[in-house]
C-alpha positions, 0 to 999 in steps of 0.5 A, spaced: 500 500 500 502 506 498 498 512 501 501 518 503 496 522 507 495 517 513 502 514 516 499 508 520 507 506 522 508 513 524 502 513 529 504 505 531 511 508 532 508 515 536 504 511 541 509 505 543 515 512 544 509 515 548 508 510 553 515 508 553 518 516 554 511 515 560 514 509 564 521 512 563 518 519 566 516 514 572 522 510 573 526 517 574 521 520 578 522 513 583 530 514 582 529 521 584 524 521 589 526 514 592 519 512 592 515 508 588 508 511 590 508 518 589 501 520 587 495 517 587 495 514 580 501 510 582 498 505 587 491 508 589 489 502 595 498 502 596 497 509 598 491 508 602 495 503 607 501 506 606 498 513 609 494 508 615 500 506 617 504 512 616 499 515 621 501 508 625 508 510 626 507 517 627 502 516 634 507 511 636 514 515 635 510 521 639 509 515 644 515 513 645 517 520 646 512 520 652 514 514 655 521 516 655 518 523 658 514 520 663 522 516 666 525 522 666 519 525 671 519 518 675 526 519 675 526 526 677 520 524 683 524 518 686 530 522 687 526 527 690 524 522 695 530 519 697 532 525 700 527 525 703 527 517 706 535 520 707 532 525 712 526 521 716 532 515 716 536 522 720 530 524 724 529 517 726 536 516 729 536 522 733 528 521 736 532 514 738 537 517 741 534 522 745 529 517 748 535 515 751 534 521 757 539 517 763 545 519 758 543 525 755 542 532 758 536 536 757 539 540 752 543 536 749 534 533 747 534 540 746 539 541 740 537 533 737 529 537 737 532 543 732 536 539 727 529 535 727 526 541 726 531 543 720 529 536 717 522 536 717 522 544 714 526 540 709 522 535 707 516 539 706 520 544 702 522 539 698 515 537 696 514 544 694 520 545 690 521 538 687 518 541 679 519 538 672 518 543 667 513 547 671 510 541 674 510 540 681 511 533 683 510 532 691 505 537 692 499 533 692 498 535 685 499 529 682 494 526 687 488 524 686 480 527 689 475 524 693 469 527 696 464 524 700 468 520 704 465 519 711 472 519 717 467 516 721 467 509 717 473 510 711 479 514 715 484 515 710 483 513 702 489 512 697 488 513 690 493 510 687 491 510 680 485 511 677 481 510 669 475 514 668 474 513 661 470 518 658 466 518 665 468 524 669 468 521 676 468 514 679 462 511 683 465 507 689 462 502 692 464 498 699 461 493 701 463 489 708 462 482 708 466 479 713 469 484 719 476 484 720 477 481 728 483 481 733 486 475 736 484 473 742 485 468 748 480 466 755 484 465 761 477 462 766 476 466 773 470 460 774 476 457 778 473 451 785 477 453 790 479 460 786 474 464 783 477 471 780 484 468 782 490 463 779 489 457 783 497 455 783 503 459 782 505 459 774 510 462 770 507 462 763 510 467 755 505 472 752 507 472 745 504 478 740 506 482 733 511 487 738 515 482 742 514 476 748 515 478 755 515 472 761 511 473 767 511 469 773 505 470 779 504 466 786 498 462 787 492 466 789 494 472 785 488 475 782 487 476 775 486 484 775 493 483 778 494 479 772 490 484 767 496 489 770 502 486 769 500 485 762 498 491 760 505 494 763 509 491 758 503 490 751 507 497 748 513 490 747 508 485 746 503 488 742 498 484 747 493 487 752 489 484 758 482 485 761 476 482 766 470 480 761 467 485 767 471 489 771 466 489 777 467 481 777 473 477 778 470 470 776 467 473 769 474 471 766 481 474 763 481 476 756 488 477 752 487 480 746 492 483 740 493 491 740 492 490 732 486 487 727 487 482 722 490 475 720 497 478 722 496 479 729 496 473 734 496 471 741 500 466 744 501 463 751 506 458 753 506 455 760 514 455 762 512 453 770 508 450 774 500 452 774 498 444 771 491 446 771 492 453 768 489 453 761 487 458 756 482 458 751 480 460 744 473 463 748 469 463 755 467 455 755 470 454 749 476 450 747 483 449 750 487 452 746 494 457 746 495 460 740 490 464 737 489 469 730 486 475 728 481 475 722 482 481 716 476 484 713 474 482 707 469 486 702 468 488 696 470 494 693 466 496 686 463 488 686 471 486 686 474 481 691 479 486 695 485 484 699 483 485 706 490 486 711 487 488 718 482 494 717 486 496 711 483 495 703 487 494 697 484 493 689 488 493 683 483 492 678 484 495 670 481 501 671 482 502 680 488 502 684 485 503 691 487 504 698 482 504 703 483 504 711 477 503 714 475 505 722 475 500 727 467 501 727 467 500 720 471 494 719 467 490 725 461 492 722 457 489 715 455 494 712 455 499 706 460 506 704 461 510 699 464 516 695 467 517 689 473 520 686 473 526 682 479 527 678 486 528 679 492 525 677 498 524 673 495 521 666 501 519 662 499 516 654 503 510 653 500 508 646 498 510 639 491 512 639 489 517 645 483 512 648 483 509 655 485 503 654 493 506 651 492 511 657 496 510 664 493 513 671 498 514 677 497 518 683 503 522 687 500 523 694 504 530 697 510 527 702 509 535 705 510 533 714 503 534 715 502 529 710 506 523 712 503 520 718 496 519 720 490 521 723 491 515 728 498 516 731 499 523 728 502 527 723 511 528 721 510 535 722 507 534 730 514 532 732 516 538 731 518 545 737 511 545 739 508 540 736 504 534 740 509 529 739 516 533 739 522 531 743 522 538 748 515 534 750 517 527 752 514 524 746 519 520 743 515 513 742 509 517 738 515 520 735 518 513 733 513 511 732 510 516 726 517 516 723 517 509 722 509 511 719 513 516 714 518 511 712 514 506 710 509 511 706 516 514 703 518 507 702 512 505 699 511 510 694 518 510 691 517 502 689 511 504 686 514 508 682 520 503 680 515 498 679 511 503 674 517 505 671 519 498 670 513 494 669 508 499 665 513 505 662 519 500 660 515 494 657 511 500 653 517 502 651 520 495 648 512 493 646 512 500 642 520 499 639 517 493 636 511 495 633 515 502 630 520 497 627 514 492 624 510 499 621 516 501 619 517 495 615 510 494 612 511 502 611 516 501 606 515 495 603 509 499 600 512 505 598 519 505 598 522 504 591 526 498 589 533 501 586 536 495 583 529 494 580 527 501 578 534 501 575 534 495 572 527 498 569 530 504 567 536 501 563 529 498 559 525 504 557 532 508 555 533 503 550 526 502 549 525 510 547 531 510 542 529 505 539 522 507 538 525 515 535 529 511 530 522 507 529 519 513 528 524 516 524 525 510 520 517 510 519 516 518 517 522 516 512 518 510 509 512 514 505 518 518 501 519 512 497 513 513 492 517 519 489 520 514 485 514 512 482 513 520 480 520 520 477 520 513 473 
């Protein structure tokens, strides 16, 4: 065929040197961006999952940036702290020293009482001061809010973590199943031949939480006599003693422990004499020498809580409670309530901001007049002036609220260690692990393979020249029939 006015091979040629030159446009966009979906056209559902899991790693990168900024917070409050369990350690040891007053001149108690002045002025300082980045740390700002708590049943709450949700407060609800009881042993007044009295000398051990003391009495000692010898000691024992009735010597003698719950005991042992003295779990009862006391048990919010004496403690995935109930309340089967408010530290651990990726933890002020408690009194009450100062003779109850502090200060820094190693750490290597899988999937998807696209390249450059040759060679076909003109 010799047509002039239409070259088909010059338009086969164009189209394929066309779609050659297009994908040699592609293979340099690739080669230059380092990316084979540059636009949508490129890979429309690659770019959908590609931008997903963009968004993936972009939420766990910030995430790993928070947990490693909620360590440095953690690690700056447990600091903090072991200054201040540095200075109650101090306190400790001058409150022990001035207890020892038939070798310590008064002022020498006086000059102990201004350097404990100066330490627990310290330590409230520290819980003021210690900040990161502007946030106060020990305060009481990172502590949590209740309302509603009645301190005639619920005497202290600690909150220690807590998840609202998209709730603004969290309803809380106790329930007293079974009442928390001291350990207590029966020693019979109802005696023939010694009524209200010990019908033989005897020489027996109390045993109790605090220590063991031996007593030793005469035959025909009265059991009130017994009740105040005991009493005596029960600071070292942790073991009281009292008639049944005051007012009736044959009602019997109750040893009973100073503290509630299965931790507390009391035990008794014959050492001498007394054959037919004896001990029983209960008036009428069975013989028996050693006796435990019950923890409360409750409910809290519908779950079992861990009951120790009257205290209540419930780790659940959305509450980490403390509670100390009253004596009244622990021995009473009844119903309490209140709730918590808000408050806080919330630190986001994961990719998406939801309550299942978020953490709540509590940080309770460690000022003076916070560490301690209601019942023996708080840090700042051994100070000059306060009720439990050295200057006033009270060196046990400061004892005694010191080693409170210590144990409060001791216990909040290994529930920041467990919460940096146990929650923050394991984020951290979870999300590591996530990041590196993402990443993977990411550029699996939207990376360009260089040894492939190279490859493709080479292939369309040789394919553009050869298609321009074609093309030339096409345009030149049609000149042929000029020879048929000039033949």
């Amino acid at each position: 065929m010799s047509r002039i006015n239409t070259n088909v091979s010059a338009l086969i040629a164009q189209h394929n040197l066309a779609t050659s030159n297009a994908d040699l446009q592609v293979r340099l966009q690739r080669l230059s961006t380092g990316l084979q979906i540059n636009r949508g056209a490129d890979n429309p559902a690659g770019l959908i999952v590609s931008e997903r899991l963009r968004s993936e790693i972009a939420g766990i990168t910030q995430s790993i940036d928070n947990v490693e900024r909620a360590s440095n917070v953690i690690a700056t409050t447990e600091a903090a702290l072991a200054e201040v369990s540095n200075l109650l350690t101090s306190v400790k040891s001058l409150v022990v020293q001035a207890a020892n007053t038939g070798a310590f001149s008064k002022d020498e108690i006086t000059a102990n009482q201004l350097q404990i002045d100066s330490a627990v002025e310290s330590i409230t300082r520290i819980a003021n001061t210690t900040s990161f980045a502007g946030l106060k740390l020990l305060n009481g700002n990172l502590d949590y809010t209740t309302s509603g708590v009645n301190s005639t049943d619920i005497q202290d709450v600690k909150v220690f973590g807590a998840n609202f949700g998209t709730q603004s407060y969290i309803p809380v609800n106790v329930e007293v199943l079974n009442s928390a009881q001291t350990a207590s042993l029966f020693i019979s007044g109802n005696i023939t031949g010694a009524a209200g009295k010990l019908l033989s000398s005897v020489a027996f051990e109390i045993a109790g939480t605090k220590g063991v003391q031996a007593f030793q009495f005469t035959s025909g000692t009265n059991l009130s006599a017994v009740a105040f010898a005991v009493n005596q000691v029960k600071d070292a024992t942790g073991v009281s003693a009292n008639l049944v009735n005051a007012a009736d010597l044959t009602s019997g003698l109750n040893l009973t422990s100073s503290t509630l719950g299965s931790s507390a005991f009391v035990s008794v042992r014959r050492l001498q004499g007394g054959s037919s003295f004896r001990t029983f779990d209960q008036q009428g009862g069975s013989a028996i020498n050693r006796t435990n006391g019950q923890d409360v048990l409750a409910l809290v919010n519908g779950n079992l809580a861990l009951g120790d004496g009257t205290k209540l403690t419930l780790h659940s995935s959305t509450l980490n409670v403390q509670l100390n109930l009253t004596t009244a309340a622990a021995q009473t089967q009844g119903t309490y309530n209140f709730a918590i408010t808000g408050g806080g530290a919330s630190y986001q651990v994961g990719g998406e901001v939801n309550t299942g990726q978020q953490v709540g933890f509590g940080i309770q002020s460690v000022a003076a007049s916070s560490l301690g408690s209601e019942a023996i009194g708080f840090l700042n009450s051994i100070a000059t002036g306060g009720a439990n100062s050295l200057v006033a003779g009270q060196a046990g109850n400061a004892s005694q609220i010191i080693d409170s502090a210590l144990d409060q200060i001791s216990l909040l820094r290994g529930r920041l260690g467990a919460f940096e190693r146990n929650t923050l750490q394991t984020a951290v290597n979870s999300q590591q692990i996530a990041l590196e899988n993402l990443t993977s999937a990411e550029s699996k998807i939207r990376d360009a393979d260089f040894a492939s696209e190279t490859s493709h390249l080479t292939r369309s450059q040789i394919l553009v020249q050869a298609g321009t040759s074609t093309l030339a060679l096409a345009n030149s076909t049609s000149q042929s029939v000029l020879k048929l003109l000039t033949g």
